[in-house]
Every structure is written in structure tokens, then in C-alpha cells.
N, C-alpha and C positions, 0 to 999 in steps of 0.2 A: 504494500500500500504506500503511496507517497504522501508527504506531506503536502497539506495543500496553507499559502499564506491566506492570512483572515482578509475577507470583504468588508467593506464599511457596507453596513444592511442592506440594502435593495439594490446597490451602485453594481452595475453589471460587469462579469471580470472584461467585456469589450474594451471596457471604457478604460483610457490611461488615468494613473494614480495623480497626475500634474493638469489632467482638463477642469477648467474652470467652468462650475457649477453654476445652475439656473438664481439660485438663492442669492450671491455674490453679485449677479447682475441686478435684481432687487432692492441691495443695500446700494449697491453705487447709485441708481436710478433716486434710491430716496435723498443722497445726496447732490443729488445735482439742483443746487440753487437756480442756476439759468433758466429752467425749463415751468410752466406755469405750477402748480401745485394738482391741480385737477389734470391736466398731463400726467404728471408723475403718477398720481393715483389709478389711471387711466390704463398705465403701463404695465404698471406693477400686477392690477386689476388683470390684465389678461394675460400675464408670464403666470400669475397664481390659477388662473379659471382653466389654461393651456394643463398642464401641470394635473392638477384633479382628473382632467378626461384623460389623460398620458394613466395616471391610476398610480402615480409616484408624487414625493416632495419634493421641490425645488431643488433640494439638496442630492437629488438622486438623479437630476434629466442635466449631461452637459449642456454649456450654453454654447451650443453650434446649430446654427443655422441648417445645415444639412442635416441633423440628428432629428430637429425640431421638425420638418418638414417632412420628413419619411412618417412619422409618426401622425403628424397631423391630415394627412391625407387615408388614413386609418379609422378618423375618428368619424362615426357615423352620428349625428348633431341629434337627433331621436330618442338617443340613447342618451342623452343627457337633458333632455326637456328642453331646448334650444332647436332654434331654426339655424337655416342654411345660411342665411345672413348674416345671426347673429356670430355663428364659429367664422367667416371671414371676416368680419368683425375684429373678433378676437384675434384671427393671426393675424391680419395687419397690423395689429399693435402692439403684437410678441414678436415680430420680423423688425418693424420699429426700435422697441424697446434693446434687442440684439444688436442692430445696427448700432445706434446710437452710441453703445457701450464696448464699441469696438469686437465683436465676436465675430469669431470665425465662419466662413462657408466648410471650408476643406473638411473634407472625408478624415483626412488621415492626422487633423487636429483631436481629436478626439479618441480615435484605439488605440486601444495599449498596443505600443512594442512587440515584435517579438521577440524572443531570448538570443543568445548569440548563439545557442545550440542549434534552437529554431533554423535561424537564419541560415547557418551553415548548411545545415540539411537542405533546409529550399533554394538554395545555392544549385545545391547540383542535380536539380532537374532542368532537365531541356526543356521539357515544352510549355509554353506561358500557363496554359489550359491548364495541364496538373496541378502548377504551382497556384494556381487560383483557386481547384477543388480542395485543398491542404491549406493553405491559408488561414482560415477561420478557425481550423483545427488546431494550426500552430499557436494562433492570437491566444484564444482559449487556456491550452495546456501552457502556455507561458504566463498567463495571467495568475494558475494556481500552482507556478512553478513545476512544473511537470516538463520535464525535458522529454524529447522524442523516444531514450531506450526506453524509460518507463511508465510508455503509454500503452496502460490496458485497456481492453475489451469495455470496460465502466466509462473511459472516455469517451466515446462516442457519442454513450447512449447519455452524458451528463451535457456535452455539448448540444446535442435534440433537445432537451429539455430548455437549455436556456436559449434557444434561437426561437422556440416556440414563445418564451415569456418577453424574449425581447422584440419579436413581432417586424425584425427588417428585414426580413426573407419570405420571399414568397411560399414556397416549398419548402421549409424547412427540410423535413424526411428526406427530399432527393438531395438536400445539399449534404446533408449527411450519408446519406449513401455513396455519395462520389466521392465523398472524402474516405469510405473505407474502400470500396472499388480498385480506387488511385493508389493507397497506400500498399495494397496488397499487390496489386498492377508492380508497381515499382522495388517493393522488397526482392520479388524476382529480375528485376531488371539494371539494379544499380546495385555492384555490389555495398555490402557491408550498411544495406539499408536497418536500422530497424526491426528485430521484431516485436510482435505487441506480447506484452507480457503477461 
């Protein structure tokens, strides 16, 4: 069994330990004198209303534009007692409030790392495609320190689980199946790959 390092509660191991949090953009926003007071409330009001439909605290959703936006296009407005209006609404003024306080668009402002073991290993696959089915696996097991020798059979099925709760994949089940597919594909194909443990 490996050790796995601790999660700050709901914070998904995707996310790097250095991305700045929805909360943090709240408190600057309250600070900013420039801005009218009903603005500010305004802002704050729909990074917090954003946030509740997400099904997290502030303190758990980075403040990336790109993060916010996969998930927002998720939220069915029905399901919250609010019209269609009202959630555009709402994300204009959390795309706003982001901008504003300098946040990120990029993809890769926000996942964790992977390991230098990681890396090495997706070093020496040839073809883009593989390294792209492997990817999420490597992010993952790097996240709870798990290097690639000692990745068992429980990884897989602990990565489905959190692609399902983290909801940016369409398919979760086939992205994980190609990532066992691939790995097993290439244990034969590259020496001195990996086996799962």
C-alpha cells in the first residue's frame, strides 16, 4: 500500500497545492476601494451563488477562468430555482469579478504537476495520443505521491471515482479505460515499463 499525502477536504488532488483559491479572490474584491460598494457586493454575490451550484466552498473551486467555465456550462439553472438569465447573470459577474483580480485562463495554471518520476516515464512514449491517455493518471498518482512502480490495480478505479466527482470529462469510464489499455499496451512495448502492483 502507499502512502498517500493528506488533501485539504474537498480540494481535488487535480488541482496544484500553489493555485489560488475562489475565497482569496472575495477578500481582494472586498478590498478594493475603487470599485462602487454594490459592485463589490454584486461580485462577491455571484463568485459565492457560482460556488453553491459548483456544490463546493470558495475555498475548494481555483480561481481560473477555465476551471470556472467547464463547470459552469454543467450547471442546469432548474436545479437551482433560477432561470437561464438569471445563471448568465451570475457568470458575467464571476468572469468579471476573475478578470478584475487578475486570474488566470490557462488550463495548466491550475493542475498539479506531475512528479519527476511521472515525467520521466511520459518522456519516453512516442506517440502524443498515449501520453495524453496517461496523463490524468500520472497528475492523479502524483498528486497522492504514488510514483508509477507503485501503481496498483486500486489506482484506476480511485482515479474513476474522482473524475466522476470532478465532472471535466465527459466519459469519465473511457478515459479511464484508455489509460489502462495504454499502460498495458506499452508495459509490452517499452522496455523496463512499469508493472502494476
Amino acid at each position: 500500500m502507499t502512502e498517500e499525502k493528506p488533501q485539504k477536504s474537498n480540494v481535488s488532488p487535480f488541482i496544484s497545492a500553489e493555485t489560488r483559491m475562489l475565497d482569496s479572490v472575495i477578500t481582494e474584491l472586498s478590498d478594493m476601494e475603487d470599485l462602487p460598494p454594490t459592485k463589490r457586493r454584486d461580485l462577491k454575490s455571484a463568485l459565492n451563488s457560482l460556488a453553491r451550484m459548483i456544490g463546493r466552498s470558495p475555498a475548494e473551486i481555483p480561481a481560473n477562468i477555465n476551471w470556472i467555465c467547464i463547470r459552469v456550462r454543467k450547471i442546469v439553472p432548474a436545479q437551482h430555482n433560477i432561470t437561464k438569465k438569471r445563471l448568465a447573470n451570475i457568470k458575467s459577474d464571476a468572469l468579471k469579478a476573475l478578470e478584475l483580480t487578475g486570474c488566470s485562463r490557462k488550463r495548466s495554471d491550475w493542475l498539479a504537476p506531475v512528479s519527476q518520476d511521472w515525467s520521466d516515464l511520459l518522456g519516453r512514449i512516442e506517440y502524443k495520443h498515449d501520453l495524453w491517455k496517461l496523463t490524468q493518471l500520472a497528475q492523479f498518482c502524483s498528486a497522492l505521491s504514488v510514483e508509477p512502480q507503485q501503481v496498483t490495480d486500486q489506482h484506476p478505479l480511485d482515479l474513476l471515482k474522482t473524475l466522476i466527482e470532478e465532472s471535466f470529462v465527459t466519459r469519465p469510464e473511457h478515459v479511464v479505460a484508455n489509460a489502462i489499455k495504454t499502460w498495458n499496451r506499452l508495459k509490452d512495448q517499452i522496455s523496463d515499463w512499469p508493472e502494476v502492483v
